[in-house]
Backbone atoms as SQL, in Angstrom:
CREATE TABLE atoms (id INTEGER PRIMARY KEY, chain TEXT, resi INTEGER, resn TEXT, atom TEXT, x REAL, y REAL, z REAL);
INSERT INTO atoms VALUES
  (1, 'A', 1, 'UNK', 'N', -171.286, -153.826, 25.097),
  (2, 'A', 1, 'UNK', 'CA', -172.297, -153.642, 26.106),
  (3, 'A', 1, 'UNK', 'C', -173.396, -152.701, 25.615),
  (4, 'A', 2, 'UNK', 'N', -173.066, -151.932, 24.850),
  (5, 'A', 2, 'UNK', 'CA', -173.559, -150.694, 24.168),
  (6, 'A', 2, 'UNK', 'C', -175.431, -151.290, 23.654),
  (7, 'A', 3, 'UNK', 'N', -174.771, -153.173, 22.737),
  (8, 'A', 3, 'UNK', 'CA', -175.934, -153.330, 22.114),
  (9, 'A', 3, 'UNK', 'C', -176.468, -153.934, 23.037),
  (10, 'A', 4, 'UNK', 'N', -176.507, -154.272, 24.244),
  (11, 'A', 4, 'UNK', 'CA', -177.313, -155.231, 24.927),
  (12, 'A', 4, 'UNK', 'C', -176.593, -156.995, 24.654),
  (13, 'A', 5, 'UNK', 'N', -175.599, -156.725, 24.001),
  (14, 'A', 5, 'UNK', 'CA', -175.180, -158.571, 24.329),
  (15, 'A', 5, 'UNK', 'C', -174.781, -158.903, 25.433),
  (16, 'A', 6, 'UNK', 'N', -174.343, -158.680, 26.555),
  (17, 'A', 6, 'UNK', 'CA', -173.597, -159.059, 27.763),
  (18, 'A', 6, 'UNK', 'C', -174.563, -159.225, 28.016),
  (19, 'A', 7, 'UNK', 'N', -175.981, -158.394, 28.166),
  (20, 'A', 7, 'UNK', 'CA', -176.907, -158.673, 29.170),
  (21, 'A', 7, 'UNK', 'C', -177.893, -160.203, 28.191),
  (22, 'A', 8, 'UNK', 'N', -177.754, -159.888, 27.133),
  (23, 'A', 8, 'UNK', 'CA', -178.443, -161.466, 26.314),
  (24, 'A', 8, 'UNK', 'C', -177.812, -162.817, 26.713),
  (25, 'A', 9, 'UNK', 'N', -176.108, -162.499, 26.523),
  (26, 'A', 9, 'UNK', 'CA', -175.199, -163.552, 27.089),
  (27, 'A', 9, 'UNK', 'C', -175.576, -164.455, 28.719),
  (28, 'A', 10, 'UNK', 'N', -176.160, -163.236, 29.460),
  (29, 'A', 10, 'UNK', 'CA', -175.927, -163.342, 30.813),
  (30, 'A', 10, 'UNK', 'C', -177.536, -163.861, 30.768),
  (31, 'A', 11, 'UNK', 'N', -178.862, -163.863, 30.671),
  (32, 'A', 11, 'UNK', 'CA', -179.895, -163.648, 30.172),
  (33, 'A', 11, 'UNK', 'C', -180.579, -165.567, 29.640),
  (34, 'A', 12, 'UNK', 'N', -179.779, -165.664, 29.165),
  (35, 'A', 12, 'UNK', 'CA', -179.846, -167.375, 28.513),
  (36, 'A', 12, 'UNK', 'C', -179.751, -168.176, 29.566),
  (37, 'A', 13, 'UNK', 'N', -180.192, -169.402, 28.774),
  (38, 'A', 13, 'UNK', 'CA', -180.595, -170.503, 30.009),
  (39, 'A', 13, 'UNK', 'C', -179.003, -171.196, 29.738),
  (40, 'A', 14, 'UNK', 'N', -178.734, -171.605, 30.991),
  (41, 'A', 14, 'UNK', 'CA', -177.822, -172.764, 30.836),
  (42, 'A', 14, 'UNK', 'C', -176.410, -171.891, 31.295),
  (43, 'A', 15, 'UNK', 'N', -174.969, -172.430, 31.883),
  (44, 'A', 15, 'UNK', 'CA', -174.095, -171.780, 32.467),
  (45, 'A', 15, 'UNK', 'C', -173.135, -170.469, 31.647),
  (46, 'A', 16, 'UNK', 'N', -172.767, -169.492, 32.087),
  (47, 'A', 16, 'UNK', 'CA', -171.783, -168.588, 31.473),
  (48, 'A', 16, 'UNK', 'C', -170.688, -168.773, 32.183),
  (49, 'A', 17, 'UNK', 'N', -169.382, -169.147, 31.369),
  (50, 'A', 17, 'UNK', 'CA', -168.100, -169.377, 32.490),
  (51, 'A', 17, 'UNK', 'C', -167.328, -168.712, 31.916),
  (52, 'A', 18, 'UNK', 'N', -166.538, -168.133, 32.983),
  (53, 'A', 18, 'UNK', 'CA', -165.590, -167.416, 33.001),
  (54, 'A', 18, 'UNK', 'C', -164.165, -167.675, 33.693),
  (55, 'A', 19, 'UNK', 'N', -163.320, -167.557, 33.163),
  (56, 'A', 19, 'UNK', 'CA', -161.894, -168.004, 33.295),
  (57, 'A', 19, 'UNK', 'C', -161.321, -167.073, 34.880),
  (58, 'A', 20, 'UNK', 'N', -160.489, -167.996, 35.477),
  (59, 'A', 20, 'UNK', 'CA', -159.916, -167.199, 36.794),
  (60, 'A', 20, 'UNK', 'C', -159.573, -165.348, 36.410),
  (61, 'A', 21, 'UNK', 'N', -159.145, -165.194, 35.082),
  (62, 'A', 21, 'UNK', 'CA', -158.573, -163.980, 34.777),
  (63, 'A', 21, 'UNK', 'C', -159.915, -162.696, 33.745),
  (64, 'A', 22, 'UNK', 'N', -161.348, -163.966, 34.419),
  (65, 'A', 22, 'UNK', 'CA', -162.468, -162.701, 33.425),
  (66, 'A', 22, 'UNK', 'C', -162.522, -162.908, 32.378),
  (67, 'A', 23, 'UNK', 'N', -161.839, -164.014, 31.803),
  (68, 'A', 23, 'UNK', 'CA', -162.069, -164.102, 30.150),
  (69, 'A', 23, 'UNK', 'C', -163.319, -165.212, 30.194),
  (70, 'A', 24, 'UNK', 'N', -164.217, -164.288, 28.781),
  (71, 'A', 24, 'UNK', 'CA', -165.594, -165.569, 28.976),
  (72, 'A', 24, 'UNK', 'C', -165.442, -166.899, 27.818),
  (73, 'A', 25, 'UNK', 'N', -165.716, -167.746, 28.671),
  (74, 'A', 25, 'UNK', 'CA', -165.103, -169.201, 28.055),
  (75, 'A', 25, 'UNK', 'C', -166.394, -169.535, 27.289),
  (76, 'A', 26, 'UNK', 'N', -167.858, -169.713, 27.709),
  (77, 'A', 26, 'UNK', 'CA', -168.695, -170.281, 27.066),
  (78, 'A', 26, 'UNK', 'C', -169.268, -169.843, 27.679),
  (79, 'A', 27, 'UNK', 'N', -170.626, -169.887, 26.468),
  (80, 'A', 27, 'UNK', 'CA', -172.096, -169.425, 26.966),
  (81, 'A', 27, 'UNK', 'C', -173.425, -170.536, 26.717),
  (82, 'A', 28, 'UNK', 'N', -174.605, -170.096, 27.669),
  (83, 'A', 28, 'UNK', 'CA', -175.180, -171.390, 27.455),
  (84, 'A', 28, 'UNK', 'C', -174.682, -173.148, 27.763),
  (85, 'A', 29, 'UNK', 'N', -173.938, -173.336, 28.559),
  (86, 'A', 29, 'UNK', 'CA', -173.376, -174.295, 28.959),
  (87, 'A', 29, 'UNK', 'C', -173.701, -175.396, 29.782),
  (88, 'A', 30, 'UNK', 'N', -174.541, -176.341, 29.305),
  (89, 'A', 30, 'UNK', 'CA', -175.535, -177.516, 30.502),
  (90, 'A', 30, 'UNK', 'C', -174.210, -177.935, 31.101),
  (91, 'A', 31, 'UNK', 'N', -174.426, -177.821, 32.228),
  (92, 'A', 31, 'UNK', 'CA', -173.163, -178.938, 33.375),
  (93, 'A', 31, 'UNK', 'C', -173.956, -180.432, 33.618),
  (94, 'A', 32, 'UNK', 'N', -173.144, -181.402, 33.217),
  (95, 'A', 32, 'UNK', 'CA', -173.699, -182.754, 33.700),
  (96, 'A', 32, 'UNK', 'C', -173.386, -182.816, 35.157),
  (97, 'A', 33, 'UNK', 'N', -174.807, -182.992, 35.955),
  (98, 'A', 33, 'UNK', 'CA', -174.091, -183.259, 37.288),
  (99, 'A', 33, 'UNK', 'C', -174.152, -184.528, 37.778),
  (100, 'A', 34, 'UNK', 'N', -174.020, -185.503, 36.737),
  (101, 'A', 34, 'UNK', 'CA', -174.015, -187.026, 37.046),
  (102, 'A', 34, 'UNK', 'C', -172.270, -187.178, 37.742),
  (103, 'A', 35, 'UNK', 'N', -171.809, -185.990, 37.258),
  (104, 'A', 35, 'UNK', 'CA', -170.083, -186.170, 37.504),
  (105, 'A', 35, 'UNK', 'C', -169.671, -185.073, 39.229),
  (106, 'A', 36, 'UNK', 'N', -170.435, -185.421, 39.645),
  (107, 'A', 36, 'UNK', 'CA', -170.446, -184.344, 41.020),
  (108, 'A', 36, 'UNK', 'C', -169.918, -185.447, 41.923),
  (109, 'A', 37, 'UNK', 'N', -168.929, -184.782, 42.897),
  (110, 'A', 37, 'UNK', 'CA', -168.701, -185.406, 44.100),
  (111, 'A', 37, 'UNK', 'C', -169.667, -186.105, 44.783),
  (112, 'A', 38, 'UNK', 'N', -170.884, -185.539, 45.049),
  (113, 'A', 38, 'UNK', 'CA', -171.311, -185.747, 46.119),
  (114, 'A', 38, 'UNK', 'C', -172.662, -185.794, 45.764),
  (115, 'A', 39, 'UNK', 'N', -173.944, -186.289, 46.541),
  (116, 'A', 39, 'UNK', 'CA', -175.416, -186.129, 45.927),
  (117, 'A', 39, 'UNK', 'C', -175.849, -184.887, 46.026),
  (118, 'A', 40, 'UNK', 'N', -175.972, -184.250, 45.213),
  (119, 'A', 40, 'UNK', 'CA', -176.761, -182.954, 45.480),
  (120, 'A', 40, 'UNK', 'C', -177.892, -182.980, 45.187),
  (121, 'A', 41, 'UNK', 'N', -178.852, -182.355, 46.064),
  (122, 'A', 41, 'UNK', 'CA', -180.402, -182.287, 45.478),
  (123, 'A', 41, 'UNK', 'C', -181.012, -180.660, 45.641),
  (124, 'A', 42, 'UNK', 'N', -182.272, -181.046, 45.254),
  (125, 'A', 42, 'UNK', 'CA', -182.669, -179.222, 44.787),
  (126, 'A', 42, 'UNK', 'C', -183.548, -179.746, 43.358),
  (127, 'A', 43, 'UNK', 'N', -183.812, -178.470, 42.908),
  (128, 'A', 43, 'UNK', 'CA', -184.261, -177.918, 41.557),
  (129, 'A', 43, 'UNK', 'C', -183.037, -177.820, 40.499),
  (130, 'A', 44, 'UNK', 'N', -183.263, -178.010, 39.288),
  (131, 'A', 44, 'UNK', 'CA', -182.118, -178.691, 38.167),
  (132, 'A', 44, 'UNK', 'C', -181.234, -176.938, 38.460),
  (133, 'A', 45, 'UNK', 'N', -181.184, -176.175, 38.414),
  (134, 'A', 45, 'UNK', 'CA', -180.322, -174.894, 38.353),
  (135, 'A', 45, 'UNK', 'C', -179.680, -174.948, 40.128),
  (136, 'A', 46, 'UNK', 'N', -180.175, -175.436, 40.827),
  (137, 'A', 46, 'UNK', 'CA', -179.796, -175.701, 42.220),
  (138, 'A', 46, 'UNK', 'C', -178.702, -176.935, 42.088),
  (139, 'A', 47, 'UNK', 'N', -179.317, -178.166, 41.314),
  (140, 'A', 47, 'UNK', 'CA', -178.355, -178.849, 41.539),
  (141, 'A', 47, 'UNK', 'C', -176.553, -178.650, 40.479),
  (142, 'A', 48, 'UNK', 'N', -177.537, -178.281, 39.587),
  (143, 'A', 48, 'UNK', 'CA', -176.547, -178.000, 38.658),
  (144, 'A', 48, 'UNK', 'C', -175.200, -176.485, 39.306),
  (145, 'A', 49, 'UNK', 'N', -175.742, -175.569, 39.740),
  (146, 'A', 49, 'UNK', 'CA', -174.772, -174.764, 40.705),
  (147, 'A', 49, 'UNK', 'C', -173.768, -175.098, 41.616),
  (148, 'A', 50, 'UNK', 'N', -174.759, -175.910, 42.407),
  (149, 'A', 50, 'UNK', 'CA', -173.949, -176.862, 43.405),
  (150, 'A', 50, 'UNK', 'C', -172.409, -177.729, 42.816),
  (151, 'A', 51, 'UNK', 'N', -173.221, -178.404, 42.175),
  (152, 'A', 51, 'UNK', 'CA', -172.250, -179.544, 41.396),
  (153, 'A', 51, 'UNK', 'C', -170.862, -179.041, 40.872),
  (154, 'A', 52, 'UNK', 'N', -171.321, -178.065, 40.029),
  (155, 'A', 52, 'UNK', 'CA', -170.303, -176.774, 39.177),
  (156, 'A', 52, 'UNK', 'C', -169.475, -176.152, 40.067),
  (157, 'A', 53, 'UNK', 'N', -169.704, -175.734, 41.385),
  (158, 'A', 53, 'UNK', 'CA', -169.040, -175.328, 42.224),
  (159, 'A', 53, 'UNK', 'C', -167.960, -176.288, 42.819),
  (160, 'A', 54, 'UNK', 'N', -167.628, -177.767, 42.645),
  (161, 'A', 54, 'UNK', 'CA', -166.640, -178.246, 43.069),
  (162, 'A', 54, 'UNK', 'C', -165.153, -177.757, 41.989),
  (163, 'A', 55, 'UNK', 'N', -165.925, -177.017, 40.922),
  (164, 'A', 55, 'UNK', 'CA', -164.915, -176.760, 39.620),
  (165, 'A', 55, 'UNK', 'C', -164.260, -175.401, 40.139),
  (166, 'A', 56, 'UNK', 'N', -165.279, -174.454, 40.789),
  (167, 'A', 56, 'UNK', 'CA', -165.088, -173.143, 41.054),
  (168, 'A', 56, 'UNK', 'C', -166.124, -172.186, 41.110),
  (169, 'A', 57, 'UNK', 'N', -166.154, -171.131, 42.039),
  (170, 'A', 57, 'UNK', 'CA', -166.948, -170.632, 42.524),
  (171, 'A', 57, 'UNK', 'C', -168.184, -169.941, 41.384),
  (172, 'A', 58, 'UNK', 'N', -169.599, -170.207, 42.018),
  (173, 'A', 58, 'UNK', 'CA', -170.940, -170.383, 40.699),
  (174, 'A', 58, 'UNK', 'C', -172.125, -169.198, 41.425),
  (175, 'A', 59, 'UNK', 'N', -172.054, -168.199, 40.899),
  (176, 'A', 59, 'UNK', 'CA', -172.878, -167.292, 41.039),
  (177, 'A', 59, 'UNK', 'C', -174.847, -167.897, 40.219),
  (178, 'A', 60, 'UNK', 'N', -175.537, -168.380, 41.251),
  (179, 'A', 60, 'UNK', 'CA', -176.789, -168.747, 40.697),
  (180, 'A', 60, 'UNK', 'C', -177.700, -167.508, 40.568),
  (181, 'A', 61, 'UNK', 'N', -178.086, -166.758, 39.383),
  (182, 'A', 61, 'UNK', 'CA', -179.544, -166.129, 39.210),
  (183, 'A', 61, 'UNK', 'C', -180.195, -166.957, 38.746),
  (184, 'A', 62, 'UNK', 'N', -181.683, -166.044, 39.316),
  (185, 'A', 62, 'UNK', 'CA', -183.351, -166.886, 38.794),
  (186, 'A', 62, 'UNK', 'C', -183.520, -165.677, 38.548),
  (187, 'A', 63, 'UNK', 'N', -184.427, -165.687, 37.291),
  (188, 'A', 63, 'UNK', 'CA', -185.147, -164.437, 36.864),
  (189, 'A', 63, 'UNK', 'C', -186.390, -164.264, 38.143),
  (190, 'A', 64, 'UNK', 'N', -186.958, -165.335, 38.920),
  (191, 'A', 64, 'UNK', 'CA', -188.004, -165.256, 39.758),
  (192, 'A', 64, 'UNK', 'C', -187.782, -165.322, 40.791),
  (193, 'A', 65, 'UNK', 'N', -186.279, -165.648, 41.336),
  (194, 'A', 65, 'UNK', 'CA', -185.523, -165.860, 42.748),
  (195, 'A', 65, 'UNK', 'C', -184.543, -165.151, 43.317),
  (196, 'A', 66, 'UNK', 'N', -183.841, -165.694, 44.624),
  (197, 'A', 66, 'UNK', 'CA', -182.514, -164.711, 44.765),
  (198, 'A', 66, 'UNK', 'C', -181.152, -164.688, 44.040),
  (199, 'A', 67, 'UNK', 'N', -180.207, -163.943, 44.169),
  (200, 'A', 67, 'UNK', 'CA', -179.000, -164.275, 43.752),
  (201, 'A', 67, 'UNK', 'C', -178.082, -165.145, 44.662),
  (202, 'A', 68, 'UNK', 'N', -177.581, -166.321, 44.020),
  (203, 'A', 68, 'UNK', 'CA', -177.273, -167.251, 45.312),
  (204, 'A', 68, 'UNK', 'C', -175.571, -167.079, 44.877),
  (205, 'A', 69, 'UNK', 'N', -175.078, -167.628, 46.128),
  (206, 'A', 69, 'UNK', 'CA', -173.432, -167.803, 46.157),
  (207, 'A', 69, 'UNK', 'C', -172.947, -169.405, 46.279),
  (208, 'A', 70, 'UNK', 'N', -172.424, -170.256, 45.450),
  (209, 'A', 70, 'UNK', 'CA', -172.177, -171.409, 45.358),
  (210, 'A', 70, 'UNK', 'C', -170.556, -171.871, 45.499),
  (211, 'A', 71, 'UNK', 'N', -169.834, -172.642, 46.502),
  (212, 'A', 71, 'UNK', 'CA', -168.469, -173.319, 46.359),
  (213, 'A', 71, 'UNK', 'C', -168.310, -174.342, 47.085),
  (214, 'A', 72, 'UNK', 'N', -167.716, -175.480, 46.754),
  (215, 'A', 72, 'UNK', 'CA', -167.204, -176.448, 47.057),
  (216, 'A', 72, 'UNK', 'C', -168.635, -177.532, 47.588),
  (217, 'A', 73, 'UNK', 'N', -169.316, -177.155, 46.554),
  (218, 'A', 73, 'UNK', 'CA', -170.484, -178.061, 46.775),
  (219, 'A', 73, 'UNK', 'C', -171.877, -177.789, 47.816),
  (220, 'A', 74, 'UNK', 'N', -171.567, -176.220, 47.878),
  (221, 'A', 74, 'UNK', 'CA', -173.084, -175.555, 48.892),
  (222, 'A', 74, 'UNK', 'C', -173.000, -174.149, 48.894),
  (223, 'A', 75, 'UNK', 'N', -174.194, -173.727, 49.455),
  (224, 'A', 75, 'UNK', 'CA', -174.251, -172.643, 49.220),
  (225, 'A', 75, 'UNK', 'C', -173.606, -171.751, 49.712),
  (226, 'A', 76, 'UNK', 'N', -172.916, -170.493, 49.737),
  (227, 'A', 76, 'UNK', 'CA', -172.515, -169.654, 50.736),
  (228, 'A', 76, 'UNK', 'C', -173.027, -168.528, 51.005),
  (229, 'A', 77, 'UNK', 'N', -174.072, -167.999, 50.244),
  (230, 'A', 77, 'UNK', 'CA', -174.192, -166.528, 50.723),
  (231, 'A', 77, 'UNK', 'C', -175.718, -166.752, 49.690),
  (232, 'A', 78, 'UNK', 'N', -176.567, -166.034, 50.163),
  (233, 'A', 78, 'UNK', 'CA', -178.139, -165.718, 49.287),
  (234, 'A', 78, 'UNK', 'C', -178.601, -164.330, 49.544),
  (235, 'A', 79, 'UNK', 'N', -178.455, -163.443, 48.148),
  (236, 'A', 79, 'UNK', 'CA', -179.116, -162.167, 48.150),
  (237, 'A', 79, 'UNK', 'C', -180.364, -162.008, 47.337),
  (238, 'A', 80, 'UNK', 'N', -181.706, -161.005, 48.729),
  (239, 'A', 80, 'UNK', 'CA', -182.531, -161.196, 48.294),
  (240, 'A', 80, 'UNK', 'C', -183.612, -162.291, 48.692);
């Protein structure tokens, strides 16, 4: 944390996932959301949150927006 990678990690375009137990699985990670339950629509980081959230719960930042709360295919909570 010291050099600034967590915040570079976190910082990049595309998903950071993390395992039920905090371990980080991948960084930079496009989700296809051709494979989503359900139609989701929105802006590509909107739909892509959404979608990701039938996998498990998807914390959305925008460097220009709020911090959103994502599960089971919608939103739950928006800070900011």
């Amino acid at each position: 944390m010291r050099g600034g990678l967590l915040l570079r990690i976190l910082s990049a375009d595309g998903m950071t996932v993390f395992s039920t137990k905090g371990r980080l699985m991948e960084t930079g990670f496009i989700f296809d959301t051709s494979h989503a339950r359900e139609v989701v629509t929105g802006g590509g980081r909107t739909t892509a949150a959404s979608a990701a959230s039938f996998f498990g719960k998807v914390v959305k930042v925008s460097q220009d927006g709020p911090i959103e709360l994502y599960q089971d295919g919608r939103q739950l909570y928006r800070f900011g």
